[in-house]
N, CA, C and O atoms as CSV, one atom per row, in Angstrom:
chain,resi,resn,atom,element,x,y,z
A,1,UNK,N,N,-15.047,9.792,-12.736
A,1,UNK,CA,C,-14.576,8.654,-11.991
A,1,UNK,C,C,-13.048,8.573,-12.002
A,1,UNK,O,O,-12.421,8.396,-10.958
A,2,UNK,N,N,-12.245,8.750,-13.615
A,2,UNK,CA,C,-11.135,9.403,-13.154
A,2,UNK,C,C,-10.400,9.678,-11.750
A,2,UNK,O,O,-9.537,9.067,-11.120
A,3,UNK,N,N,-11.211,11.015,-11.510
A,3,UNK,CA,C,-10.741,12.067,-10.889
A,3,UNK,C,C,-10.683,11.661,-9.347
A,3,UNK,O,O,-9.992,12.228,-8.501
A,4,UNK,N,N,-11.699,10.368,-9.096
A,4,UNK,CA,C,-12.163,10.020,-7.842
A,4,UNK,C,C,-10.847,8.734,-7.956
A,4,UNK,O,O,-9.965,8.816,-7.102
A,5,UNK,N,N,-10.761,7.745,-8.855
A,5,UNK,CA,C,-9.518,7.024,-8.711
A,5,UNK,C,C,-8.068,7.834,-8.592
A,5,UNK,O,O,-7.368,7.227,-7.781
A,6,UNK,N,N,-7.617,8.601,-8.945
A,6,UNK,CA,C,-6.544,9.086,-9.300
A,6,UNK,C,C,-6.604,10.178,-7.725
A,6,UNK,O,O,-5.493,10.530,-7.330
A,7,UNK,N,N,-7.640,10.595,-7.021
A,7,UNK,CA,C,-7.496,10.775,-5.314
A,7,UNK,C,C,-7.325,9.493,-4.578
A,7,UNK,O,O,-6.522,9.505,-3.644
A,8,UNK,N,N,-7.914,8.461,-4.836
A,8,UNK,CA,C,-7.756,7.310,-3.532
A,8,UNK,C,C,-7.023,7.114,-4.337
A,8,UNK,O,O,-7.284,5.913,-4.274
A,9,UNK,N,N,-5.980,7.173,-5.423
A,9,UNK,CA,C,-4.366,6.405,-5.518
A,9,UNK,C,C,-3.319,7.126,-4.950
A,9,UNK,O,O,-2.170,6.689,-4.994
A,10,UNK,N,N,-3.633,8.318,-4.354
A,10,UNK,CA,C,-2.682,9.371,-4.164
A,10,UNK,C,C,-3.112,9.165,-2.489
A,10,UNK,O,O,-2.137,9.690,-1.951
A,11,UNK,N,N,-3.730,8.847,-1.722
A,11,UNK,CA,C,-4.130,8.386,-0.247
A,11,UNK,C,C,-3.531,7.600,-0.494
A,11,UNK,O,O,-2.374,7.863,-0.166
A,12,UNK,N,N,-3.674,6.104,-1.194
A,12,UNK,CA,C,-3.075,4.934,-1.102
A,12,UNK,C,C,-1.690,4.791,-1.022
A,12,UNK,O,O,-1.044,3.901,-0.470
A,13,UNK,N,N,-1.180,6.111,-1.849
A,13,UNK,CA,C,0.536,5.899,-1.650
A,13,UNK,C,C,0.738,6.631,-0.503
A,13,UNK,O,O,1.643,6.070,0.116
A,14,UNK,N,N,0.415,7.438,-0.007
A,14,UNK,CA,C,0.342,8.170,1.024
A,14,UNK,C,C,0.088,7.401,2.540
A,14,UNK,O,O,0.737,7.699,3.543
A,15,UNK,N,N,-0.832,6.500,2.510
A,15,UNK,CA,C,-1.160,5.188,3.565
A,15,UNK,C,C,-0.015,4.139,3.660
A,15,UNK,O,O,0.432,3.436,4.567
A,16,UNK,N,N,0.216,4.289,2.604
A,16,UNK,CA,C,1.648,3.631,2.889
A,16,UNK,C,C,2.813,3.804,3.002
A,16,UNK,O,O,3.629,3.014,3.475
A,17,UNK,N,N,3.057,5.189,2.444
A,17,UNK,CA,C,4.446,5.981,3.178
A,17,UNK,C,C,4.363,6.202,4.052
A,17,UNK,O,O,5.389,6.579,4.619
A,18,UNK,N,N,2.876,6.128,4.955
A,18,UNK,CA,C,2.838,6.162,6.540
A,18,UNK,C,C,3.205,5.182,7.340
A,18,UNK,O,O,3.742,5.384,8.429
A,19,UNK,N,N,2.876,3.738,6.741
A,19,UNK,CA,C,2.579,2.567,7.359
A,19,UNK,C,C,4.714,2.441,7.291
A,19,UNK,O,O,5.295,2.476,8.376
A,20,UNK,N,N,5.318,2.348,6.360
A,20,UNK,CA,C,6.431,2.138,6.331
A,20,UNK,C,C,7.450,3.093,7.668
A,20,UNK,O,O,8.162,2.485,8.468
A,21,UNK,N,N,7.323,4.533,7.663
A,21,UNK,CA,C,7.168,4.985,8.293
A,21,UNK,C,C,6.966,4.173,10.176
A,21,UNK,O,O,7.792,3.876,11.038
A,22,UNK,N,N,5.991,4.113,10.127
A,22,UNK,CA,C,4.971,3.534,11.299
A,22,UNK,C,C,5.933,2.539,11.633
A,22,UNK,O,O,6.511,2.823,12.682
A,23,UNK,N,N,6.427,1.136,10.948
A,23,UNK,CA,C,7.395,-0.123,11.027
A,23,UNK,C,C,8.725,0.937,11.352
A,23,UNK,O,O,9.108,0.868,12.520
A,24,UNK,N,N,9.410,1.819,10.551
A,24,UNK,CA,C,10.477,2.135,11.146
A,24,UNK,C,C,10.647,2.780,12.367
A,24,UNK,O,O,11.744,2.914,12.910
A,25,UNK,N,N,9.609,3.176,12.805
A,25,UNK,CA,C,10.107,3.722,14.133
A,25,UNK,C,C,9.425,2.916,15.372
A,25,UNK,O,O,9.563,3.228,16.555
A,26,UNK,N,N,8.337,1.356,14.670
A,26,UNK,CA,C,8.721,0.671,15.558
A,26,UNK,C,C,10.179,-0.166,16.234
A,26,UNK,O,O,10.545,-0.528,17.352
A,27,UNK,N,N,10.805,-0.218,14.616
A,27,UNK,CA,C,11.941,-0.894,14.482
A,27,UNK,C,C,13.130,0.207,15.107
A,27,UNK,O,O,14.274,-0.233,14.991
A,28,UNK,N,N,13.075,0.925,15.445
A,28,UNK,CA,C,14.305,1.843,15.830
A,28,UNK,C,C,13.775,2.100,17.463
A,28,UNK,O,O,14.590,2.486,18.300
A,29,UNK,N,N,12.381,1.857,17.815
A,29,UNK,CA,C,11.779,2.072,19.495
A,29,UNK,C,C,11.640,0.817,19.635
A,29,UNK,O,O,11.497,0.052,18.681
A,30,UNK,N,N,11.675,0.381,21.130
A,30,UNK,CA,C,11.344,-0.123,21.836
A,30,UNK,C,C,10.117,-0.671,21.894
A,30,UNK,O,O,9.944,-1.872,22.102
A,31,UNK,N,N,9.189,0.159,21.717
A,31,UNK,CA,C,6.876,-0.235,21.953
A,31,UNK,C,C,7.024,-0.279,20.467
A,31,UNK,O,O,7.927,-0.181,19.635
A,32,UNK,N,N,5.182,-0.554,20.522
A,32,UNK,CA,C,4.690,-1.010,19.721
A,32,UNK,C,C,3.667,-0.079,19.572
A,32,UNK,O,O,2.829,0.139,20.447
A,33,UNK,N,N,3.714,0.544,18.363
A,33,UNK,CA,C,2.554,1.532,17.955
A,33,UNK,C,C,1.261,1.030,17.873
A,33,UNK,O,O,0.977,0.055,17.177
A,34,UNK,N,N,0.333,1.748,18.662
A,34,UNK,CA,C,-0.981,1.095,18.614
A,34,UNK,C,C,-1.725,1.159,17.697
A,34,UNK,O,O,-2.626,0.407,17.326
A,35,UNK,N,N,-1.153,2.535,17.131
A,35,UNK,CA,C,-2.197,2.529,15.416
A,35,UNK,C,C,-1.794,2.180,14.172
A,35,UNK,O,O,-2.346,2.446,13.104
A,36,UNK,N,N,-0.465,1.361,14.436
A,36,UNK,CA,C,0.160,0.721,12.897
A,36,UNK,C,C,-1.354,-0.850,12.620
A,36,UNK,O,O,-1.993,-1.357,11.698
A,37,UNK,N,N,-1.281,-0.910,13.332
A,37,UNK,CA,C,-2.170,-2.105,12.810
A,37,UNK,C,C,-3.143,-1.528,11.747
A,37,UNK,O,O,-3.132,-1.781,10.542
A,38,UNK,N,N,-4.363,-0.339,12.719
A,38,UNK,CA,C,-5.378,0.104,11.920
A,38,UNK,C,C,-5.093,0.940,10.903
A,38,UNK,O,O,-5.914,1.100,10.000
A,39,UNK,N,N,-4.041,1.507,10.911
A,39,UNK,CA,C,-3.578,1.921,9.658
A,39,UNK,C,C,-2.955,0.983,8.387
A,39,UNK,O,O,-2.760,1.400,7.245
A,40,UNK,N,N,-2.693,-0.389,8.877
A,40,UNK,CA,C,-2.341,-1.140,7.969
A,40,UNK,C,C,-3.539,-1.699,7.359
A,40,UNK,O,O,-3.453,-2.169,6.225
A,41,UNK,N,N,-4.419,-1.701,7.856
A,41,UNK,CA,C,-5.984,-1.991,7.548
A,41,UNK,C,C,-6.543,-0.825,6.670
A,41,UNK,O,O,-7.040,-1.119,5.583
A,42,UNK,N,N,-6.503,0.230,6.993
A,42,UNK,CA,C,-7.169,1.461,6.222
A,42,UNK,C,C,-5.990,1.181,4.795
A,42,UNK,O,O,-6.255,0.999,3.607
A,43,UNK,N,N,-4.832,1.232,5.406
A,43,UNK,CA,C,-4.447,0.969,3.791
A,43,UNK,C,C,-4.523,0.273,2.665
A,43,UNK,O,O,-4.682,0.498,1.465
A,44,UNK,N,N,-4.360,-0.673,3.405
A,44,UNK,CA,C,-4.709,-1.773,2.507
A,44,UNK,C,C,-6.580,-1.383,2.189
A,44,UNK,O,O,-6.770,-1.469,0.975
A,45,UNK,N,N,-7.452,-1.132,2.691
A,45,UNK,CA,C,-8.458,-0.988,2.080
A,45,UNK,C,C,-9.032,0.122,1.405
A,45,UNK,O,O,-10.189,0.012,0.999
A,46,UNK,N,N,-8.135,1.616,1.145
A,46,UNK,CA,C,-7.741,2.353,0.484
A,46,UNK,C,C,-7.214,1.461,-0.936
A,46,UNK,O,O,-7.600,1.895,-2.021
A,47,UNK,N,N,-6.584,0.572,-0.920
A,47,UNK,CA,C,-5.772,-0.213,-2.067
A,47,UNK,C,C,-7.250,-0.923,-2.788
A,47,UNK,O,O,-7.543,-0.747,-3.970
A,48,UNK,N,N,-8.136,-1.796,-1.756
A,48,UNK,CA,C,-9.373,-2.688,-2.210
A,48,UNK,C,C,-9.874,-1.380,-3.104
A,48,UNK,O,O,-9.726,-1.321,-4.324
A,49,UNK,N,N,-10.438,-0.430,-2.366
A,49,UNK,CA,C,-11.380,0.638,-3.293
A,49,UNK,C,C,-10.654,0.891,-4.451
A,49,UNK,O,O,-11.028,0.419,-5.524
A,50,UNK,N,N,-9.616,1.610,-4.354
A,50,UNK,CA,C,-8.604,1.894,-5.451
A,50,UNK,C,C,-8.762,0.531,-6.969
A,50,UNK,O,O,-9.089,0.712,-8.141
A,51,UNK,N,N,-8.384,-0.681,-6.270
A,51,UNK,CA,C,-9.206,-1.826,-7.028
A,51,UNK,C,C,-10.106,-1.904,-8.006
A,51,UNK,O,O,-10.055,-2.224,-9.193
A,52,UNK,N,N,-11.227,-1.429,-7.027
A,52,UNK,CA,C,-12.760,-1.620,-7.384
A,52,UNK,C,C,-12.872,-0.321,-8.410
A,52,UNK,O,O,-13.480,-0.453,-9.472
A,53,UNK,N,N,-12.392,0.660,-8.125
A,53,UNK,CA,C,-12.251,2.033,-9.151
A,53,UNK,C,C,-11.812,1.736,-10.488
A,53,UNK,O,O,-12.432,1.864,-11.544
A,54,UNK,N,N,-10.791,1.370,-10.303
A,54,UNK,CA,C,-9.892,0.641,-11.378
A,54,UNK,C,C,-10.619,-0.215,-12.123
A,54,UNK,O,O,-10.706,0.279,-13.248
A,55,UNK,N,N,-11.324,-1.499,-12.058
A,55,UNK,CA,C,-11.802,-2.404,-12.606
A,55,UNK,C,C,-12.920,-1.722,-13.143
A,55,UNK,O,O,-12.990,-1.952,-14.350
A,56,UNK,N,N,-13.807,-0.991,-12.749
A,56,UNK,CA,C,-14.959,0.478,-13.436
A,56,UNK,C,C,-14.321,1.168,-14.554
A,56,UNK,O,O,-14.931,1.406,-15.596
A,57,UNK,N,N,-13.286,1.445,-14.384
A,57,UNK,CA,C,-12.449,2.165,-15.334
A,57,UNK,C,C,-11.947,1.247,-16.868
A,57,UNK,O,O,-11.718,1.697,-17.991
A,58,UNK,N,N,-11.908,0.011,-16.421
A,58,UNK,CA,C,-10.985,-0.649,-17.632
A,58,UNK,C,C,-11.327,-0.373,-18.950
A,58,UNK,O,O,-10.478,0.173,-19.654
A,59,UNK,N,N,-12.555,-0.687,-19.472
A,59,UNK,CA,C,-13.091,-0.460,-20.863
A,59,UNK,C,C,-13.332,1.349,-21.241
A,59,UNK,O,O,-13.600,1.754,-22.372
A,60,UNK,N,N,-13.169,2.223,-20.052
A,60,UNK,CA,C,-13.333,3.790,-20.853
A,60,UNK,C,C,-12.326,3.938,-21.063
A,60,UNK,O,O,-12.276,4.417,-22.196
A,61,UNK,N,N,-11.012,3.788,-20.521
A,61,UNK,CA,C,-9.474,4.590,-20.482
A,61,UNK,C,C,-8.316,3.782,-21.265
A,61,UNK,O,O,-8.490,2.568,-21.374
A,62,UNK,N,N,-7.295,4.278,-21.751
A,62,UNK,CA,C,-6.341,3.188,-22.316
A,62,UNK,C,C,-4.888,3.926,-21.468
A,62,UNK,O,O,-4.272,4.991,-21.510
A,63,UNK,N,N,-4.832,2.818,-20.826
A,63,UNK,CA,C,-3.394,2.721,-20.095
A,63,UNK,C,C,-2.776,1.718,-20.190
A,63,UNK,O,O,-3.372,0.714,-20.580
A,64,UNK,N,N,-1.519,1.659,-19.897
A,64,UNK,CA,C,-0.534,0.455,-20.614
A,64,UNK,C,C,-0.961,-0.694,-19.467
A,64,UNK,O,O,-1.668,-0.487,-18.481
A,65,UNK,N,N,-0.295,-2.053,-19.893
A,65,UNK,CA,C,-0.480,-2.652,-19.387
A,65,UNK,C,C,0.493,-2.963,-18.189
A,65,UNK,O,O,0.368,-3.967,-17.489
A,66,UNK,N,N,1.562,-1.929,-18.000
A,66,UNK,CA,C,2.702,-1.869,-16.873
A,66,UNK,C,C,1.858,-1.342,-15.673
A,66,UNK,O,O,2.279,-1.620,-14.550
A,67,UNK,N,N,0.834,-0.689,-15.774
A,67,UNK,CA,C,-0.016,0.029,-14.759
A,67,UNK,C,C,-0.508,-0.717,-14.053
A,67,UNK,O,O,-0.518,-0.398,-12.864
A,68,UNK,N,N,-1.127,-2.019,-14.447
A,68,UNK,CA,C,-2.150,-3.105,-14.058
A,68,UNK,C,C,-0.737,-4.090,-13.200
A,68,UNK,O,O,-0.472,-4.483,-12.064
A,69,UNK,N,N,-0.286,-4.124,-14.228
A,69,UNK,CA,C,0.830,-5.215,-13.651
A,69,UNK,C,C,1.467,-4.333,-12.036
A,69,UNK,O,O,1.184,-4.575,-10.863
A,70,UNK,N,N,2.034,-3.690,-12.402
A,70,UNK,CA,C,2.468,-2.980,-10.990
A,70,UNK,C,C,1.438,-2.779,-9.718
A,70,UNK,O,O,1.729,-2.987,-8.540
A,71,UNK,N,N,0.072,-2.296,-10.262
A,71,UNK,CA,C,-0.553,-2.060,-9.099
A,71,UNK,C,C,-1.493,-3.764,-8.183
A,71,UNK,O,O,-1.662,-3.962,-6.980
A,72,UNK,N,N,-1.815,-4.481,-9.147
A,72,UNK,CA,C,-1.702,-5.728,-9.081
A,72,UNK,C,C,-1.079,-6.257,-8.173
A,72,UNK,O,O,-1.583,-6.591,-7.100
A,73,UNK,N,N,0.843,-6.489,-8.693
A,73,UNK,CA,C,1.400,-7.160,-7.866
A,73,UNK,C,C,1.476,-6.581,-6.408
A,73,UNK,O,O,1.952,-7.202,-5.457
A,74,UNK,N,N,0.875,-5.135,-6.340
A,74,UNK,CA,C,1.138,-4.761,-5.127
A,74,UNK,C,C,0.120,-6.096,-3.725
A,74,UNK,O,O,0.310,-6.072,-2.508
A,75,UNK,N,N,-0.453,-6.662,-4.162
A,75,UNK,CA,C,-1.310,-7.714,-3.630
A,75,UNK,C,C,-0.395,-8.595,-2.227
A,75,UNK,O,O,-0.597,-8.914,-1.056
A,76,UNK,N,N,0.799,-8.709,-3.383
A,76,UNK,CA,C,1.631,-9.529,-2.803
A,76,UNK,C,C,2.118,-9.161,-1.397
A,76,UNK,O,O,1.833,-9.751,-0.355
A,77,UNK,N,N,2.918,-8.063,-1.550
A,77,UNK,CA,C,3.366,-7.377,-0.225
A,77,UNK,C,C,2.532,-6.697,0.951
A,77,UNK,O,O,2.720,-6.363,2.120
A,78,UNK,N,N,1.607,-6.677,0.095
A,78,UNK,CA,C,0.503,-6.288,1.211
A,78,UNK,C,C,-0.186,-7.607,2.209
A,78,UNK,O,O,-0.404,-7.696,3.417
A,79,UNK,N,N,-0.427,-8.683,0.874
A,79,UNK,CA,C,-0.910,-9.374,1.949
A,79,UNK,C,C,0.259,-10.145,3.287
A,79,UNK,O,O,-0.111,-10.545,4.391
A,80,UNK,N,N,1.561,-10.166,2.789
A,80,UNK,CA,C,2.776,-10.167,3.678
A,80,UNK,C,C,2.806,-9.383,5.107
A,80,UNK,O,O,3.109,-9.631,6.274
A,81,UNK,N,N,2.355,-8.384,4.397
A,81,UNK,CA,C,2.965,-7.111,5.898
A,81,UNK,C,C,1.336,-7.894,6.543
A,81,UNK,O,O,1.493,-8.327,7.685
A,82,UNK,N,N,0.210,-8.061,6.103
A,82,UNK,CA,C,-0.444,-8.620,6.984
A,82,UNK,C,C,-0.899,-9.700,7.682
A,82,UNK,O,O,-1.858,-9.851,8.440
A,83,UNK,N,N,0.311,-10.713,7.130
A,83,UNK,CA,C,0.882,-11.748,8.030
A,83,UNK,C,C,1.823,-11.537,9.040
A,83,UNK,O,O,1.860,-12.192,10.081
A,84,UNK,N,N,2.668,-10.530,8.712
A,84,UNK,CA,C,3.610,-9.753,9.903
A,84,UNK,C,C,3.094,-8.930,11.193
A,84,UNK,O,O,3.676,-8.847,12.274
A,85,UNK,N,N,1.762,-8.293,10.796
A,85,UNK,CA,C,1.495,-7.623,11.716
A,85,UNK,C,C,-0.023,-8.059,12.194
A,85,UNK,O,O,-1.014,-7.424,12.555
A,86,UNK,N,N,0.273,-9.405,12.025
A,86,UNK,CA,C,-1.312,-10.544,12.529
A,86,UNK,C,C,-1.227,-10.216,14.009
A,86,UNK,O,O,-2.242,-10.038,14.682
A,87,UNK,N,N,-0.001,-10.138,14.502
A,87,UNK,CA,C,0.193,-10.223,16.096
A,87,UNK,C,C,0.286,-9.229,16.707
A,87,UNK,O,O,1.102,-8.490,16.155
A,88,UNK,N,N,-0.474,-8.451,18.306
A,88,UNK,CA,C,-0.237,-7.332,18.248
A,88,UNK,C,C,1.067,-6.729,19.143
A,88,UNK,O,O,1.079,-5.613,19.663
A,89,UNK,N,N,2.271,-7.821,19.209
A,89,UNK,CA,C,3.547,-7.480,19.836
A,89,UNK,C,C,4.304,-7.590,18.122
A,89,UNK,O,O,4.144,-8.174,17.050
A,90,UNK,N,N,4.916,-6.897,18.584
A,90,UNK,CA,C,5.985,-6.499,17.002
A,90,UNK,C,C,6.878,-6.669,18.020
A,90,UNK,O,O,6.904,-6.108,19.116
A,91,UNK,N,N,7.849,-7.769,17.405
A,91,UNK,CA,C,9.404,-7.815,17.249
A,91,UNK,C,C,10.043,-7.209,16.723
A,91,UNK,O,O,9.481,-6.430,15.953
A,92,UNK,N,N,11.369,-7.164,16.773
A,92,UNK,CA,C,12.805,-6.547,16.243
A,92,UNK,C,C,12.470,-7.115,14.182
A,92,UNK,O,O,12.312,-6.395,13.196
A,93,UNK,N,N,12.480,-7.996,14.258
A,93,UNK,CA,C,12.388,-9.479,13.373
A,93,UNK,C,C,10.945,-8.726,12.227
A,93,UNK,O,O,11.121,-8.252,11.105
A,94,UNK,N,N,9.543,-8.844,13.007
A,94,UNK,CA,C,8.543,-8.170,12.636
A,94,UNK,C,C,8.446,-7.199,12.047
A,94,UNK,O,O,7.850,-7.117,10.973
A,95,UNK,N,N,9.071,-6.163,12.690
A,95,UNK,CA,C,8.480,-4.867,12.276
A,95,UNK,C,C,9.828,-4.421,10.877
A,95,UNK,O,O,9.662,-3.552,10.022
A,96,UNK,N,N,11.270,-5.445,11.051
A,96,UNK,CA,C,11.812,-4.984,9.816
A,96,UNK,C,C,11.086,-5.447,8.770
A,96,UNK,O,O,10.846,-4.646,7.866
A,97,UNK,N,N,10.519,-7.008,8.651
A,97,UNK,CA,C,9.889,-7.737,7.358
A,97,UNK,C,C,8.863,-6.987,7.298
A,97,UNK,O,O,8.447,-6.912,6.141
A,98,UNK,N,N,8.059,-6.190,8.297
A,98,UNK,CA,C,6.502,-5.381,7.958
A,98,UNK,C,C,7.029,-3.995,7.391
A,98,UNK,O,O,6.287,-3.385,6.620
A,99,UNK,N,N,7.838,-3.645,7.610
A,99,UNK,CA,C,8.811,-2.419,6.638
A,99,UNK,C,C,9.205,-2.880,5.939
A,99,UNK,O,O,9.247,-2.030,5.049
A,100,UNK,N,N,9.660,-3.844,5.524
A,100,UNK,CA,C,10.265,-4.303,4.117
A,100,UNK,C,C,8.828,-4.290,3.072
A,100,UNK,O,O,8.396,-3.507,2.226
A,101,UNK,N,N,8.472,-5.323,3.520
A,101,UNK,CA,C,6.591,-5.353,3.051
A,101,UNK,C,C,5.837,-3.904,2.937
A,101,UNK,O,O,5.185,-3.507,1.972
A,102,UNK,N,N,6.082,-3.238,4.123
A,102,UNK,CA,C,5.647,-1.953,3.316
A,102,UNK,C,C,6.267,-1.154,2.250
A,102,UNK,O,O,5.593,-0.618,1.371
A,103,UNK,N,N,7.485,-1.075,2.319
A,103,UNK,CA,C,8.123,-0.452,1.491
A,103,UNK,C,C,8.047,-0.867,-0.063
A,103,UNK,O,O,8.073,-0.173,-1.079
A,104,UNK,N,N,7.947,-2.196,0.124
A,104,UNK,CA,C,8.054,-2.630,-1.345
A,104,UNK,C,C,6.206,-2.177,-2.205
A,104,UNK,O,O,6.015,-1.965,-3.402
A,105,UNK,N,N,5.265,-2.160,-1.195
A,105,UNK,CA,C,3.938,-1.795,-1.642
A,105,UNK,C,C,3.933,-0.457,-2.226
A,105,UNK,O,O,3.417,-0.141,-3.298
A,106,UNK,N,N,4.529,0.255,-1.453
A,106,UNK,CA,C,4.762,1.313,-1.556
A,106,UNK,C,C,5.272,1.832,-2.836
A,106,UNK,O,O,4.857,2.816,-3.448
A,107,UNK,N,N,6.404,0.892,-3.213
A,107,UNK,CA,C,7.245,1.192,-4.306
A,107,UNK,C,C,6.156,0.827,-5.298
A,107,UNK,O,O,5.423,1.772,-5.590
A,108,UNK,N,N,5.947,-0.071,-5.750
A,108,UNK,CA,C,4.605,-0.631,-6.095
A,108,UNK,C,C,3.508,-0.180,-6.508
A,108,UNK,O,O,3.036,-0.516,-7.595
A,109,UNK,N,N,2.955,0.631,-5.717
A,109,UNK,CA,C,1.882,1.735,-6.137
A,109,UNK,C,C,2.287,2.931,-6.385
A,109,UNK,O,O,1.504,3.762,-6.846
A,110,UNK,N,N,3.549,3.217,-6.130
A,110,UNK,CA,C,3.925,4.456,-6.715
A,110,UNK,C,C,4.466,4.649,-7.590
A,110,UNK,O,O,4.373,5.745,-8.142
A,111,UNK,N,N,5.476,3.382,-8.207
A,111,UNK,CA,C,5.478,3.503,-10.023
A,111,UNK,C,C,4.246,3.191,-10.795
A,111,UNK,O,O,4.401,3.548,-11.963
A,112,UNK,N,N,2.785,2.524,-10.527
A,112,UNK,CA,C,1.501,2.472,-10.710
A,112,UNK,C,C,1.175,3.837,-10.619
A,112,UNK,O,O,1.411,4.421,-11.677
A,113,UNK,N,N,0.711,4.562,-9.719
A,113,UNK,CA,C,0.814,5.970,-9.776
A,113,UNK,C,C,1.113,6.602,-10.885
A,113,UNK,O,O,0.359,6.757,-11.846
A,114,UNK,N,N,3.019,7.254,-10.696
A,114,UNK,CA,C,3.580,7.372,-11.480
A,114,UNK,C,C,2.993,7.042,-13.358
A,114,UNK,O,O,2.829,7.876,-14.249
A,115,UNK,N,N,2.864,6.015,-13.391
A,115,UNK,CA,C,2.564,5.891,-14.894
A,115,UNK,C,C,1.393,6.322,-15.857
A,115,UNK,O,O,1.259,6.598,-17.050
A,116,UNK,N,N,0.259,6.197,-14.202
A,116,UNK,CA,C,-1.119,6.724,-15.019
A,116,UNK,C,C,-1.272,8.154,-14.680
A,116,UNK,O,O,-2.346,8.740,-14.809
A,117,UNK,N,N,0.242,8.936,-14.069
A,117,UNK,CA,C,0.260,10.276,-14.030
A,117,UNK,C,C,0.884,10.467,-15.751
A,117,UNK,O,O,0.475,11.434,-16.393
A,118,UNK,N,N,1.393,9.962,-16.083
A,118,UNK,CA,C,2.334,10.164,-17.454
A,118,UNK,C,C,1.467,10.017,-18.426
A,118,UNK,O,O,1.735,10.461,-19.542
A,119,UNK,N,N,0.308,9.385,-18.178
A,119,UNK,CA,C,-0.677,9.163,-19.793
A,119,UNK,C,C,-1.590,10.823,-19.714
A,119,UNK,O,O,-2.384,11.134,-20.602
């Protein structure tokens, strides 16, 4: 089970170096990407499973408690970028706060990552 969390955490950061991605080059174009939405959806539910893996895991494995905390707060920014991208016209305004929001998830799960690569 490991082996199956530690793949959907490595999609999950990956879903979201896309999604950030996805906001910047709405934010630098003109349109509006049609598949940032459903990709903000797959990610974020890449993140739910990742979750649900995680919480299976708690009582076999010992990882610090910076792991939980980081991947956790990633909650926050996620559920942000999906107040930003509730609408399906992205603004100038939008798509920087839905890149900001991604980026910071991003950061987020990837020092989470990061740490339960180090144990």
């Amino acid at each position: 089970m490991v082996t199956v969390h530690m793949i959907v955490g490595s999609l999950v950061v990956l879903a979201f170096i896309a999604l950030t991605i996805s906001y910047g080059m709405q934010l630098s174009g003109t349109r509006t990407l049609t598949w940032a939405r459903p990709l903000s959806m797959t990610a974020a539910g890449l993140l739910l499973l990742q979750y649900v893996l995680g919480f299976g895991l708690l009582a076999d494995h010992d990882i610090t408690a910076a792991h939980y905390l980081f991947a956790l707060a990633a909650i926050i920014p996620v559920g942000y970028e999906h107040m930003v991208a509730s609408t399906q016209e992205v603004t100038t305004t939008r798509a920087r706060l839905g890149m900001l929001a991604a980026a910071a998830t991003t950061l987020l799960v990837l020092v989470a990552y990061a740490i339960a690569e180090s144990r």
